[in-house]
Each structure stands twice: as structure tokens, then as C-alpha cells.
PyMOL Python script that loads the backbone (N, CA, C, O; Angstrom):
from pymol import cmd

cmd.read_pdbstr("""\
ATOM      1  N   UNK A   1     147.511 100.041 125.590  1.00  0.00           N
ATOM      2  CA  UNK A   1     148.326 101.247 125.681  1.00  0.00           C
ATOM      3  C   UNK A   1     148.917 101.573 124.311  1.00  0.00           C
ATOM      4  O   UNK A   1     149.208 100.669 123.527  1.00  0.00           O
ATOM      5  N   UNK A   2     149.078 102.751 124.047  1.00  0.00           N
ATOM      6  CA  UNK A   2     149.380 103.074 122.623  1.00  0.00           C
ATOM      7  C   UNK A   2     150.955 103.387 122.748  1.00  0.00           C
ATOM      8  O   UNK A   2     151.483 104.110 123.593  1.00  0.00           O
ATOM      9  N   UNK A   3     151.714 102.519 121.486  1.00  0.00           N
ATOM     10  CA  UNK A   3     153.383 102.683 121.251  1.00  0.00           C
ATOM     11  C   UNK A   3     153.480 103.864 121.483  1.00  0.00           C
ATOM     12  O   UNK A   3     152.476 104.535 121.247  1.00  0.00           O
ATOM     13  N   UNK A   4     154.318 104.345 121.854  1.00  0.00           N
ATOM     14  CA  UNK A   4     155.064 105.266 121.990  1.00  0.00           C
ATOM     15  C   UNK A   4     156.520 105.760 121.509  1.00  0.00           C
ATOM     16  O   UNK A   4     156.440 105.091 120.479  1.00  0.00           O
ATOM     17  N   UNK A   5     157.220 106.097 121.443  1.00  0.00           N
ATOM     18  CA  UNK A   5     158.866 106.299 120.716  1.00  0.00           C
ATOM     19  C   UNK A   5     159.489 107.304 121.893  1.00  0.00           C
ATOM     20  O   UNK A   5     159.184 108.257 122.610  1.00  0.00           O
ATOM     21  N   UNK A   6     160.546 106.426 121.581  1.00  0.00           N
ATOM     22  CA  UNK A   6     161.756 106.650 123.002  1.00  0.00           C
ATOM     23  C   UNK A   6     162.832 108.016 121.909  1.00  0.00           C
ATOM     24  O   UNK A   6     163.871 107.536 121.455  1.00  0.00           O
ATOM     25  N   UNK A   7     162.638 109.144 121.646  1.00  0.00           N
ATOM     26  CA  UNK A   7     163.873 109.744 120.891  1.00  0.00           C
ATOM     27  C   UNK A   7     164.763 110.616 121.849  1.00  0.00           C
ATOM     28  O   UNK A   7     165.077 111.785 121.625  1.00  0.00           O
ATOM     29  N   UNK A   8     165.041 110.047 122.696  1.00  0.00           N
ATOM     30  CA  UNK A   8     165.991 110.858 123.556  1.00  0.00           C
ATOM     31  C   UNK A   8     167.611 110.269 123.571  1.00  0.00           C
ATOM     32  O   UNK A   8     167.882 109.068 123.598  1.00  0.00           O
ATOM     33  N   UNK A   9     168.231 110.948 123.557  1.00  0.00           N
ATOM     34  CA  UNK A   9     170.125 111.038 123.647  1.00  0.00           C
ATOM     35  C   UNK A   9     170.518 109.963 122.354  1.00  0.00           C
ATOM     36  O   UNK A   9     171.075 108.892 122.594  1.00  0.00           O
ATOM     37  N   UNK A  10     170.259 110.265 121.353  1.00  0.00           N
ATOM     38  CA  UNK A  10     170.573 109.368 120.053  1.00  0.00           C
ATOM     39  C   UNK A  10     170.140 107.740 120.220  1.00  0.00           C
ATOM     40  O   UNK A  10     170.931 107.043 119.586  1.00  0.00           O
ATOM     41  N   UNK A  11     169.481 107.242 120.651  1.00  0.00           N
ATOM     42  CA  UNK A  11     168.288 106.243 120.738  1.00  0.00           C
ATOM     43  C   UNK A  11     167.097 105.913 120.689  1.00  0.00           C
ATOM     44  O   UNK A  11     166.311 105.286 121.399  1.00  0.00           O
ATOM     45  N   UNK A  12     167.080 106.746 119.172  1.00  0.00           N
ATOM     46  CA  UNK A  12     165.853 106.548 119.009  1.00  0.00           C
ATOM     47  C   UNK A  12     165.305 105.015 118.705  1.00  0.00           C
ATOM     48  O   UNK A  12     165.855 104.097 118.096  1.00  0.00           O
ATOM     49  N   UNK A  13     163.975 105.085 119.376  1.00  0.00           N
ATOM     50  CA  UNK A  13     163.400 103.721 119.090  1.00  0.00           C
ATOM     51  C   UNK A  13     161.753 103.990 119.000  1.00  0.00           C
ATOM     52  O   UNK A  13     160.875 104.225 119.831  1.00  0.00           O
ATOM     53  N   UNK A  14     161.797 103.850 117.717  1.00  0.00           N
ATOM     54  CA  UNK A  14     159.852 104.388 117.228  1.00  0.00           C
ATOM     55  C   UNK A  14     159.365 103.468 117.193  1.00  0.00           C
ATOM     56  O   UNK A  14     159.957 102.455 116.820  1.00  0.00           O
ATOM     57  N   UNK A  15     157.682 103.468 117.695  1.00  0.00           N
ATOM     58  CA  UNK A  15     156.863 102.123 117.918  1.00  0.00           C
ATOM     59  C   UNK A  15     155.883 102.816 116.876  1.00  0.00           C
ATOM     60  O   UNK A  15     155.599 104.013 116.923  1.00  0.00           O
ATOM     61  N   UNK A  16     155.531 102.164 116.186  1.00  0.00           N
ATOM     62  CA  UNK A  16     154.274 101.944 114.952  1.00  0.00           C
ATOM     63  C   UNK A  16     152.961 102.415 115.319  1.00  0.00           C
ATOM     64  O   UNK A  16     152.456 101.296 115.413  1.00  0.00           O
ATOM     65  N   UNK A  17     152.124 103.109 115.566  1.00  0.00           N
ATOM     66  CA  UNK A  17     151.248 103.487 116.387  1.00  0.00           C
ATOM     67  C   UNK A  17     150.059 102.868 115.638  1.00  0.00           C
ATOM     68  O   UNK A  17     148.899 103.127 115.956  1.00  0.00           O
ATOM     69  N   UNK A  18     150.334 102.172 114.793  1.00  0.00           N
ATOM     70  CA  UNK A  18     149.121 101.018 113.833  1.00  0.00           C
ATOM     71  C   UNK A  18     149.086  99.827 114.427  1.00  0.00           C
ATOM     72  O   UNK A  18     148.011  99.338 114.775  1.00  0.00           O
ATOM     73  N   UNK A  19     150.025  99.330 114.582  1.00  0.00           N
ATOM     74  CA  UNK A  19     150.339  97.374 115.155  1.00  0.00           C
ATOM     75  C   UNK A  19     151.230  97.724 116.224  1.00  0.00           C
ATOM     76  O   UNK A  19     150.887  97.004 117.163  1.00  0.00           O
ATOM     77  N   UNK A  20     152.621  98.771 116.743  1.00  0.00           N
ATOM     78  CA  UNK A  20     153.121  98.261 117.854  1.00  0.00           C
ATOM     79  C   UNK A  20     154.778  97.628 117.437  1.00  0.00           C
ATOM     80  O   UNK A  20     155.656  97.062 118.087  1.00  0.00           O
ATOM     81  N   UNK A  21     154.641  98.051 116.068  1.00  0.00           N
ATOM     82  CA  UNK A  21     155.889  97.175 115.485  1.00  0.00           C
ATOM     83  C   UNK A  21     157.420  98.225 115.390  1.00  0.00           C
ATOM     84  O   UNK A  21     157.393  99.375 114.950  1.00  0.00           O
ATOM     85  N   UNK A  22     157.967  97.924 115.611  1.00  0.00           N
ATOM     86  CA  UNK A  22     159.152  98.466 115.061  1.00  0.00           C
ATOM     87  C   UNK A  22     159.181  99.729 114.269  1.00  0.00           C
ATOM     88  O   UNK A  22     158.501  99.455 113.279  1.00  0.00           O
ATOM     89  N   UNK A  23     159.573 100.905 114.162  1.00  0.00           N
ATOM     90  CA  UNK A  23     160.225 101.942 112.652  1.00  0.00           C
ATOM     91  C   UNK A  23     161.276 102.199 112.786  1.00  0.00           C
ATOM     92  O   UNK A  23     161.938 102.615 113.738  1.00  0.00           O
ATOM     93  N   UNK A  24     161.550 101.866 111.457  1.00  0.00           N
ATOM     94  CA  UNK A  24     163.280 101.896 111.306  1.00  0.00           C
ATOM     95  C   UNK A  24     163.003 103.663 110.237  1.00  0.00           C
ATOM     96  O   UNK A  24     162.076 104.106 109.558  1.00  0.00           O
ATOM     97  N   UNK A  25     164.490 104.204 110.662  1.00  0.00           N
ATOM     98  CA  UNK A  25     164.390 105.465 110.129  1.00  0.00           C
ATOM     99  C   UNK A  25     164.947 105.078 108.281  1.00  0.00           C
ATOM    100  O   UNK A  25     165.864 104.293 108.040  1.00  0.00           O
ATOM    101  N   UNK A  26     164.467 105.531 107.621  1.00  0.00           N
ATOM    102  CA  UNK A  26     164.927 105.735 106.247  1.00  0.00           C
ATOM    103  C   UNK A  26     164.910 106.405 105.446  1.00  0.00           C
ATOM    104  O   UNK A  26     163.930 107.147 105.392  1.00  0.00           O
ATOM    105  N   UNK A  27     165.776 106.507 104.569  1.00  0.00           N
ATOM    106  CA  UNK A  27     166.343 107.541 103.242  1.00  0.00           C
ATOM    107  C   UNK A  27     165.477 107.049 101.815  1.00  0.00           C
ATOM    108  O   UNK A  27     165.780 106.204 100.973  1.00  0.00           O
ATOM    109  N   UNK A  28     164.482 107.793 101.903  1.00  0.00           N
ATOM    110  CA  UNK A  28     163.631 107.083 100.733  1.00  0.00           C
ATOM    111  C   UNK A  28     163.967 108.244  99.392  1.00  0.00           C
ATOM    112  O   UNK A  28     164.697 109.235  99.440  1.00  0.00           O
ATOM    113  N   UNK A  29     163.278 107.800  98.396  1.00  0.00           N
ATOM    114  CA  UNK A  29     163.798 108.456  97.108  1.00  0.00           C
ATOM    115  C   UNK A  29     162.581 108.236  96.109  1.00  0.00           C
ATOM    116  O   UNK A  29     162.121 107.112  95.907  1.00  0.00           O
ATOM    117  N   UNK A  30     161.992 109.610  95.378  1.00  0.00           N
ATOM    118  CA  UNK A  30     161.662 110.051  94.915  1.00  0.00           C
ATOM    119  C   UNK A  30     161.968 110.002  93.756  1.00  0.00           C
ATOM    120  O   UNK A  30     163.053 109.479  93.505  1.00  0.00           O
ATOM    121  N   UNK A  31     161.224 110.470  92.738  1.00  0.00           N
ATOM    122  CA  UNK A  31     161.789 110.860  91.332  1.00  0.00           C
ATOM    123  C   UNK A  31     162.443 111.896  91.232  1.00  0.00           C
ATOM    124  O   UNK A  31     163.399 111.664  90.492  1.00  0.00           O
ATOM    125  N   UNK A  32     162.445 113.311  91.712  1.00  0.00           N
ATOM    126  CA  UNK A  32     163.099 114.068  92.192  1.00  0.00           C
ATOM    127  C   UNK A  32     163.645 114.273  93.401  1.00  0.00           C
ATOM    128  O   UNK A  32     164.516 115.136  93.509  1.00  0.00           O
ATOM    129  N   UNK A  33     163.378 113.787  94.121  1.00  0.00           N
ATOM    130  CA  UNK A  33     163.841 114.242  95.669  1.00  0.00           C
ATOM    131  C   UNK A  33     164.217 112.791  96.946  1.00  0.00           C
ATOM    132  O   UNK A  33     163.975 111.604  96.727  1.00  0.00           O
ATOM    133  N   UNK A  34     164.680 113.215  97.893  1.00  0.00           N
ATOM    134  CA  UNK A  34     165.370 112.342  98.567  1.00  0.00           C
ATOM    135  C   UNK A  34     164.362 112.774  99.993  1.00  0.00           C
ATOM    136  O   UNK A  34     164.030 113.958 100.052  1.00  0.00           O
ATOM    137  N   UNK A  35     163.996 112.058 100.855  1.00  0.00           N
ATOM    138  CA  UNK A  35     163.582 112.678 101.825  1.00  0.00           C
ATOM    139  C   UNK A  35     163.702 111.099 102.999  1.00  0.00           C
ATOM    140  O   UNK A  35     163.875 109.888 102.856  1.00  0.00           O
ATOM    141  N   UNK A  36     163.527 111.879 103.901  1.00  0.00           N
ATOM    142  CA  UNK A  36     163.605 111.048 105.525  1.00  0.00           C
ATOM    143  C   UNK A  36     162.447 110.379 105.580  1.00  0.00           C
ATOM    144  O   UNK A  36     161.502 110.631 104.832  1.00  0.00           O
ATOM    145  N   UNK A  37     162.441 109.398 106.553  1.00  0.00           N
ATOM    146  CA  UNK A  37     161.164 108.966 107.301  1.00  0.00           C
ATOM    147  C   UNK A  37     161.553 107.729 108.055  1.00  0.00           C
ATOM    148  O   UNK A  37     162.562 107.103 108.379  1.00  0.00           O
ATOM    149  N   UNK A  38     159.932 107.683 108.198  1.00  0.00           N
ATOM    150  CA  UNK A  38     159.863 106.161 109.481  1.00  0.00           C
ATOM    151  C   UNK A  38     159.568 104.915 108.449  1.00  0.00           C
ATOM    152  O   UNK A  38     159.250 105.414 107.369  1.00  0.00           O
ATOM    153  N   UNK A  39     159.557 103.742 108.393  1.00  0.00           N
ATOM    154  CA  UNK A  39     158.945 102.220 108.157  1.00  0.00           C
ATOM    155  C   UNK A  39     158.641 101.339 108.764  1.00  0.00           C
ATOM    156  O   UNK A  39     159.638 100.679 109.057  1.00  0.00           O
ATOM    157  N   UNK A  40     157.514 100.824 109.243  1.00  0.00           N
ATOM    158  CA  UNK A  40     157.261  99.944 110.273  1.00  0.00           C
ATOM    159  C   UNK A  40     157.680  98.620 108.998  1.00  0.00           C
ATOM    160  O   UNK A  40     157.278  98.457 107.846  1.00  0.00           O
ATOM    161  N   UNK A  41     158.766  97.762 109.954  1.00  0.00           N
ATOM    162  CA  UNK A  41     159.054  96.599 109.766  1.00  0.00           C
ATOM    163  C   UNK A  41     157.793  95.202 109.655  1.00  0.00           C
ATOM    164  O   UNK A  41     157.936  94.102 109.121  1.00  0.00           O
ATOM    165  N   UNK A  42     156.155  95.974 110.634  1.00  0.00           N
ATOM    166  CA  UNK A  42     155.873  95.082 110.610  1.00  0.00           C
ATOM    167  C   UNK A  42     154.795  95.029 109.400  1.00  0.00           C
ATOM    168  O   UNK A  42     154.830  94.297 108.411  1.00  0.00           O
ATOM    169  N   UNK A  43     153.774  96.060 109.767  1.00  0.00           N
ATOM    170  CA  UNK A  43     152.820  96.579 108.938  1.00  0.00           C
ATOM    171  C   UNK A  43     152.937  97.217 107.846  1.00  0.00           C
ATOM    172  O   UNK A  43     152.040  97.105 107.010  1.00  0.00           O
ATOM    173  N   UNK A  44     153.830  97.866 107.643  1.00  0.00           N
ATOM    174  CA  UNK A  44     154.523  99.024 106.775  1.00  0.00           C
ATOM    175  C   UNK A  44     154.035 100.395 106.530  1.00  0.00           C
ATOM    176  O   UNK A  44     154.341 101.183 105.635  1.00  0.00           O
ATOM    177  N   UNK A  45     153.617 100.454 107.028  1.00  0.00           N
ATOM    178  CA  UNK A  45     153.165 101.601 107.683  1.00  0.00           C
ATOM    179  C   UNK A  45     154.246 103.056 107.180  1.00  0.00           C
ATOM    180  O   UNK A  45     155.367 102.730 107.570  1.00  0.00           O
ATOM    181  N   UNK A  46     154.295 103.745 106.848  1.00  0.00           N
ATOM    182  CA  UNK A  46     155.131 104.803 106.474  1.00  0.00           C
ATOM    183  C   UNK A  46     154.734 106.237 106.764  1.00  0.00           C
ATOM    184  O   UNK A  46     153.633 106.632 106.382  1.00  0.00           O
ATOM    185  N   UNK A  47     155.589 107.067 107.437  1.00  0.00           N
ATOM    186  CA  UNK A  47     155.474 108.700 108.218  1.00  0.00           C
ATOM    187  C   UNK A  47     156.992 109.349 107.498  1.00  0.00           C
ATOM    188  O   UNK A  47     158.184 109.270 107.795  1.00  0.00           O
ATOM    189  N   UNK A  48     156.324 109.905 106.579  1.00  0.00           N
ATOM    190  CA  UNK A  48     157.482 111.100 106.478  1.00  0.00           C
ATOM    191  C   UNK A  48     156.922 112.891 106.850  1.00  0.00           C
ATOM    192  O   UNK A  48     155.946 113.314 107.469  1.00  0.00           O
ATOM    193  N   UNK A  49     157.682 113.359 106.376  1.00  0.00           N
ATOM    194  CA  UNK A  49     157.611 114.441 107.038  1.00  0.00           C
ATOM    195  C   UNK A  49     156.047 115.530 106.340  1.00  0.00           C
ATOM    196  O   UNK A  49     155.591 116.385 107.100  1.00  0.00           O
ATOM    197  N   UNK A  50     155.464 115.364 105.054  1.00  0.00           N
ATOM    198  CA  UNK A  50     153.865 115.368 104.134  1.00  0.00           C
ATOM    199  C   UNK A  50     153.023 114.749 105.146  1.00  0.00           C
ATOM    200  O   UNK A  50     152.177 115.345 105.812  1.00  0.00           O
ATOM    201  N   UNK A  51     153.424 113.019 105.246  1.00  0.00           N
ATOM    202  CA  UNK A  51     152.113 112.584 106.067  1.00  0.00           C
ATOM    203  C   UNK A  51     152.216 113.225 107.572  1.00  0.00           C
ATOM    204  O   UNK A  51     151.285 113.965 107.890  1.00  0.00           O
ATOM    205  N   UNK A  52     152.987 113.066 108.278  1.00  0.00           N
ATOM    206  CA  UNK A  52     153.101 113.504 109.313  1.00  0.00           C
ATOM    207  C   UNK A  52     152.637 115.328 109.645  1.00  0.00           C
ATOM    208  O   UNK A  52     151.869 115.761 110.504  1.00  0.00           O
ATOM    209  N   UNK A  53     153.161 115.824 108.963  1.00  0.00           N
ATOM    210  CA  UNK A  53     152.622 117.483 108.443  1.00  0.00           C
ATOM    211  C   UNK A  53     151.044 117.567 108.562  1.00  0.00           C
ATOM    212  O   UNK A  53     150.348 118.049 109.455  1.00  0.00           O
ATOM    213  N   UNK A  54     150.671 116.881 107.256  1.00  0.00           N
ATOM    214  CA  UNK A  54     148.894 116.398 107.692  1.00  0.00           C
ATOM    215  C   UNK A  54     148.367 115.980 108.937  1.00  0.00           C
ATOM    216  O   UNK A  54     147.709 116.727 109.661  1.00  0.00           O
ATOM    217  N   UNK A  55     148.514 115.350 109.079  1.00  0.00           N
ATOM    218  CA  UNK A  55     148.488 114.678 110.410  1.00  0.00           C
ATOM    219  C   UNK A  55     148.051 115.331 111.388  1.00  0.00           C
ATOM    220  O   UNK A  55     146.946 115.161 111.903  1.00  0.00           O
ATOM    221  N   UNK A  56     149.278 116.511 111.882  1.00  0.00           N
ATOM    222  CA  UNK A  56     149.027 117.645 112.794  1.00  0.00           C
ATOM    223  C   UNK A  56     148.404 118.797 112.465  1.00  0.00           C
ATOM    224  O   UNK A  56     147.953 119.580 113.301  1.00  0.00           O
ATOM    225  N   UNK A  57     148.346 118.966 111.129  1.00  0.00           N
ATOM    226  CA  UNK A  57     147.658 120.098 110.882  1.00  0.00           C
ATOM    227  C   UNK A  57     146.983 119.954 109.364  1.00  0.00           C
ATOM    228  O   UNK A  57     147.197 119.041 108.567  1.00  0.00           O
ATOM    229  N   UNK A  58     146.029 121.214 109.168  1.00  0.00           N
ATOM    230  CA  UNK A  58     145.451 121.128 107.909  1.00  0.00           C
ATOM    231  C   UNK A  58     145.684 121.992 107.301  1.00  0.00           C
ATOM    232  O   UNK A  58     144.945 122.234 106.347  1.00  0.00           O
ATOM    233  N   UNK A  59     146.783 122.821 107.570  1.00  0.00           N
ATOM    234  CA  UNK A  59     147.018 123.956 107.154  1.00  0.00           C
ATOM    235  C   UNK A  59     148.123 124.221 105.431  1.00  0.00           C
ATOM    236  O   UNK A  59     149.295 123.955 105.161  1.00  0.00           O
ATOM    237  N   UNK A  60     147.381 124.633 104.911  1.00  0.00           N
ATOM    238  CA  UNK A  60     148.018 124.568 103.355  1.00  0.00           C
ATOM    239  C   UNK A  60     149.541 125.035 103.175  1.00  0.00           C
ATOM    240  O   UNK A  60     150.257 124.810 102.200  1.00  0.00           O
ATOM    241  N   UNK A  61     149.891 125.785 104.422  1.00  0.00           N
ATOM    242  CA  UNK A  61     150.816 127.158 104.195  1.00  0.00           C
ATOM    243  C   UNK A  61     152.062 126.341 104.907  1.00  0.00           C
ATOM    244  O   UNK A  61     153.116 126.976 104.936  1.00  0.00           O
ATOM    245  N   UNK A  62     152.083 125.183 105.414  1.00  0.00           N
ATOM    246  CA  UNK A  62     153.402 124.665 106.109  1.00  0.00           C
ATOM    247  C   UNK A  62     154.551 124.200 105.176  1.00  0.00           C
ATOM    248  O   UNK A  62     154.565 123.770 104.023  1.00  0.00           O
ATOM    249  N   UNK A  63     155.365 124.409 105.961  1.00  0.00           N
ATOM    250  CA  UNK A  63     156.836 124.207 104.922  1.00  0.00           C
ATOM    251  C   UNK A  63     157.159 122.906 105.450  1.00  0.00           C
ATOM    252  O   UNK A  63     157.021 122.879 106.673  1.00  0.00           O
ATOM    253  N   UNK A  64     157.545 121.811 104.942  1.00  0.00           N
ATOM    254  CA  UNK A  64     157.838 120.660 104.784  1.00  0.00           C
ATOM    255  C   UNK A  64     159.526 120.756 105.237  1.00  0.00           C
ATOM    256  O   UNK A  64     160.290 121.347 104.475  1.00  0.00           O
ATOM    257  N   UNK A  65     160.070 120.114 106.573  1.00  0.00           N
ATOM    258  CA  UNK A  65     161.139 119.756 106.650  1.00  0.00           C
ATOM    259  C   UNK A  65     161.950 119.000 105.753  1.00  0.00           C
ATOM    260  O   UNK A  65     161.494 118.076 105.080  1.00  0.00           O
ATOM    261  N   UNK A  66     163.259 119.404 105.723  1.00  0.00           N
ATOM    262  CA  UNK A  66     163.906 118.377 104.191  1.00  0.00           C
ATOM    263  C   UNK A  66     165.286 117.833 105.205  1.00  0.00           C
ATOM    264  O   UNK A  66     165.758 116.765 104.813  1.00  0.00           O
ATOM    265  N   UNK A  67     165.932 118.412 106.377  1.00  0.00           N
ATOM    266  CA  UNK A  67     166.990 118.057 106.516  1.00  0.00           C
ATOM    267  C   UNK A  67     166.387 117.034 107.863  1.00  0.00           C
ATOM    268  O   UNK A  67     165.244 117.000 108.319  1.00  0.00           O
ATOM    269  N   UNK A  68     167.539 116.288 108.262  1.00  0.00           N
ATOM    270  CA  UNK A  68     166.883 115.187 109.762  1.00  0.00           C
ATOM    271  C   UNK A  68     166.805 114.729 110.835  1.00  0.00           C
ATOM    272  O   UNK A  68     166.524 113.631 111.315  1.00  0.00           O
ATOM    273  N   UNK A  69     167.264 116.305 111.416  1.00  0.00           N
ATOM    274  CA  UNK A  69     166.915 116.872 112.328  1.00  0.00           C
ATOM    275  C   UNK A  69     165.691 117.306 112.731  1.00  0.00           C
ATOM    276  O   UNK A  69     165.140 116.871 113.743  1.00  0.00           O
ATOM    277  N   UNK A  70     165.283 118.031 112.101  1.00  0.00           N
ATOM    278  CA  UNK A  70     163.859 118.832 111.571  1.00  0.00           C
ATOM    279  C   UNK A  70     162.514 117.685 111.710  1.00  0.00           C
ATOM    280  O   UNK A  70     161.443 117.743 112.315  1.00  0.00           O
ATOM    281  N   UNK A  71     163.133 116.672 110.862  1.00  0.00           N
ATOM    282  CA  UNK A  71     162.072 115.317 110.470  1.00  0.00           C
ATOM    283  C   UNK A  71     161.792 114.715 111.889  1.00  0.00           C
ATOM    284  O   UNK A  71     160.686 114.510 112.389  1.00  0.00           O
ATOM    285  N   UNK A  72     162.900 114.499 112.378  1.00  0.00           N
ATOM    286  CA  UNK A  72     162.933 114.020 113.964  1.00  0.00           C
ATOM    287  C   UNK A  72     161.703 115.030 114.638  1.00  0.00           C
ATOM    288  O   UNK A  72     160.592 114.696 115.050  1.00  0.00           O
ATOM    289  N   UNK A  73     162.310 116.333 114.588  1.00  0.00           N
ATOM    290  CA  UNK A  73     161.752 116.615 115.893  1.00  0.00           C
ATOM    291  C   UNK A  73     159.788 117.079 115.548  1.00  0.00           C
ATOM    292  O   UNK A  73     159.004 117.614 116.332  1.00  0.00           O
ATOM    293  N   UNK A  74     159.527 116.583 114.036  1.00  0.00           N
ATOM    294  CA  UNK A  74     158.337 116.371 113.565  1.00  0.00           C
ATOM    295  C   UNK A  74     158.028 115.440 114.643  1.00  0.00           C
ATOM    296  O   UNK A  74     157.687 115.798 115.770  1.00  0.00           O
ATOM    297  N   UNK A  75     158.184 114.010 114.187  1.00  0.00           N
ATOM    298  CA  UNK A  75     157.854 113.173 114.486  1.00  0.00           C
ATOM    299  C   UNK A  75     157.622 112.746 116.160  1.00  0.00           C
ATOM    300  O   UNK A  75     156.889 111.814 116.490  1.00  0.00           O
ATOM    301  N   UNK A  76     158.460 113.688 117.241  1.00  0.00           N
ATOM    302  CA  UNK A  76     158.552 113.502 118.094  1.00  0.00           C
ATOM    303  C   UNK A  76     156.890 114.572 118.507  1.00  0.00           C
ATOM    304  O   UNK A  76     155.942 114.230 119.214  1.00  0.00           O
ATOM    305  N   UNK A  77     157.095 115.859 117.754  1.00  0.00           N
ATOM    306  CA  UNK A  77     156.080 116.329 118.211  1.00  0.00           C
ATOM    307  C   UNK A  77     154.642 115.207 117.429  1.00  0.00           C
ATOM    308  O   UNK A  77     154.770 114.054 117.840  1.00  0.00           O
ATOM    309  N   UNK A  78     154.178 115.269 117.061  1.00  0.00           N
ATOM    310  CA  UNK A  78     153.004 113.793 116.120  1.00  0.00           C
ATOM    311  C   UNK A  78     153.276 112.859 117.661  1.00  0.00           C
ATOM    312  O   UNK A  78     152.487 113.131 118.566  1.00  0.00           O
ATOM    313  N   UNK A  79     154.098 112.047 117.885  1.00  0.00           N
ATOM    314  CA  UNK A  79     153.933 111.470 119.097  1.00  0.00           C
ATOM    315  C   UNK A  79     153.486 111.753 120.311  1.00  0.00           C
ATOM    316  O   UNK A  79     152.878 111.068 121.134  1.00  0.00           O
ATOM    317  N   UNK A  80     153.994 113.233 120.321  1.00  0.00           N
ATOM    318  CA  UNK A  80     153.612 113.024 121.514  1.00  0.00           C
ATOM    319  C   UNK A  80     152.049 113.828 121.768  1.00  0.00           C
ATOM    320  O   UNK A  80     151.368 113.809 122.793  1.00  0.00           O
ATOM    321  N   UNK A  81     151.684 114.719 120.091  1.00  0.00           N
ATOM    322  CA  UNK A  81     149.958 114.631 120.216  1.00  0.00           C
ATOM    323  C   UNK A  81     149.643 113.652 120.219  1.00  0.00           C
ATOM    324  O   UNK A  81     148.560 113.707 120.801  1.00  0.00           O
ATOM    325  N   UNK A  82     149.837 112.590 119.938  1.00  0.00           N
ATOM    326  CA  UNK A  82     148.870 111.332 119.528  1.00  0.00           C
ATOM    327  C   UNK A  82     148.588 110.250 121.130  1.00  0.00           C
ATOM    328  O   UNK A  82     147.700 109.428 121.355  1.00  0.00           O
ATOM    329  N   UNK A  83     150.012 110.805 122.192  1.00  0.00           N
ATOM    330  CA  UNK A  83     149.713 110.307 123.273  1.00  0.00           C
ATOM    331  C   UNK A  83     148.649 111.014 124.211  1.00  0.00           C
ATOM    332  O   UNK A  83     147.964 110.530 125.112  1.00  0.00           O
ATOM    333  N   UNK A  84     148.713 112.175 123.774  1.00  0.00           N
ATOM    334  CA  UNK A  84     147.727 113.375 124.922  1.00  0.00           C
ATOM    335  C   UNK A  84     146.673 113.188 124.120  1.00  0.00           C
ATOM    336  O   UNK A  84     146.431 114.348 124.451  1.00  0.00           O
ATOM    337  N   UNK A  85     145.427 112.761 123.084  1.00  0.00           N
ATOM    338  CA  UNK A  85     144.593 112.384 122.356  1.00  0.00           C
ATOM    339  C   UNK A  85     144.527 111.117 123.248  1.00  0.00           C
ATOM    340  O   UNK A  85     143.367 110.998 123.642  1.00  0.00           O
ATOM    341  N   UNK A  86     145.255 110.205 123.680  1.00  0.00           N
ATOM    342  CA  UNK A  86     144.315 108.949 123.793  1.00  0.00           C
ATOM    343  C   UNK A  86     144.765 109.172 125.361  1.00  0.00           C
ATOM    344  O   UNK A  86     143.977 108.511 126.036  1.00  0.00           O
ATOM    345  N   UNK A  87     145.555 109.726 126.068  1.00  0.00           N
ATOM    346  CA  UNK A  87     145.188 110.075 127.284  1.00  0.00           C
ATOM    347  C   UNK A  87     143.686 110.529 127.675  1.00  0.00           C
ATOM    348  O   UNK A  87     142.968 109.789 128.347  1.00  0.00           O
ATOM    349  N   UNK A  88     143.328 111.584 127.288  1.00  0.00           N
ATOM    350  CA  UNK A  88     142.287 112.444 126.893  1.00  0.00           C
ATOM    351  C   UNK A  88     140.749 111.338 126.808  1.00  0.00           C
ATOM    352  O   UNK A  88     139.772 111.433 127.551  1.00  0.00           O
ATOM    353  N   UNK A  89     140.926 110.424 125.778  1.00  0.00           N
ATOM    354  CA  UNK A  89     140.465 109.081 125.692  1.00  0.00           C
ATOM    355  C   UNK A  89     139.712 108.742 126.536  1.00  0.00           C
ATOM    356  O   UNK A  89     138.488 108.743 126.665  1.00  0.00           O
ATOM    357  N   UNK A  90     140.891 108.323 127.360  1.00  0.00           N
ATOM    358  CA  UNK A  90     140.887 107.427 129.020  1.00  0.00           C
ATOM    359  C   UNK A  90     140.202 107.763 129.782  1.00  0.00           C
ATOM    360  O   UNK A  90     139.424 107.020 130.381  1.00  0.00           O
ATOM    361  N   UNK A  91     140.323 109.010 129.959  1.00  0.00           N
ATOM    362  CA  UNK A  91     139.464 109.716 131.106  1.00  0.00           C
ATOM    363  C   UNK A  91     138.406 109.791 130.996  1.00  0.00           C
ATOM    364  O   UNK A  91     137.730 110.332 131.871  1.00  0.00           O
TER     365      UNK A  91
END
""", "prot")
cmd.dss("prot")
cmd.show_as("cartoon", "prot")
cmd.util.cbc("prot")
cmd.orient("prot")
């Protein structure tokens, strides 16, 4: 069964969709810029709001979330394509 992430009522809890491991949310830093994301504790694995952007789409013209709110509700949407893809799978 593929991790999944629990982000409902300020508990979020993200599962690694590589190994299954842990992502802790973090404030990473740039040479210029500061931005959000995920880190799997186990694999290391890393989703900010570029990879994740790709991810769902291929489209050149998307604007990149900066605040983390926004990043969240990226990531929630990426989850929950990535569960209807391996639903899809199954059948």
C-alpha cells in the first residue's frame, strides 16, 4: 500500500512515498531565497514546492508557491494524485 499523509486539523503527518519513512516539514535556504518543504528522515528524499510543481504538471507557465500555506495545500494535492494513480493500478 502506498504512504499516504494525514494533513488534516494541524496534524500533519507525511509518509515518504519512496521508503514509507517519515517527512518532517522544513525551512530550507537558498542562496537567495528561503522556501518550504518536506524531508524524509529516512531516505532523504526532498519535495518542495519546483519538485512537486513538476511532478503534477509540465507546464512552463506555473507560479511557484512561496508562502506555507500554499506549499501545504501543494503537497496535499501531489498526494492525493499519486493515491488515485496507484488505485487506478490495482484494478
Amino acid at each position: 500500500m502506498l504512504p499516504t499523509a494525514n494533513l488534516d486539523k494541524g496534524k500533519e503527518v507525511a509518509r515518504c512515498l519512496r521508503c514509507g519513512g517519515r517527512m518532517i516539514f522544513e525551512k530550507f535556504y537558498d542562496v537567495n531565497n528561503i522556501f518550504f518543504g518536506w524531508h524524509c528522515v529516512i531516505c532523504g528524499e526532498i519535495l518542495d514546492p519546483v519538485i512537486l510543481l513538476h511532478r503534477l504538471s509540465q507546464d512552463a507557465h506555473i507560479q511557484i508557491p512561496e508562502d506555507e500555506e500554499n506549499v501545504m495545500l501543494l503537497l496535499k494535492k501531489y498526494l492525493q494524485s499519486n493515491s488515485k494513480k496507484e488505485e487506478g493500478a490495482k484494478v
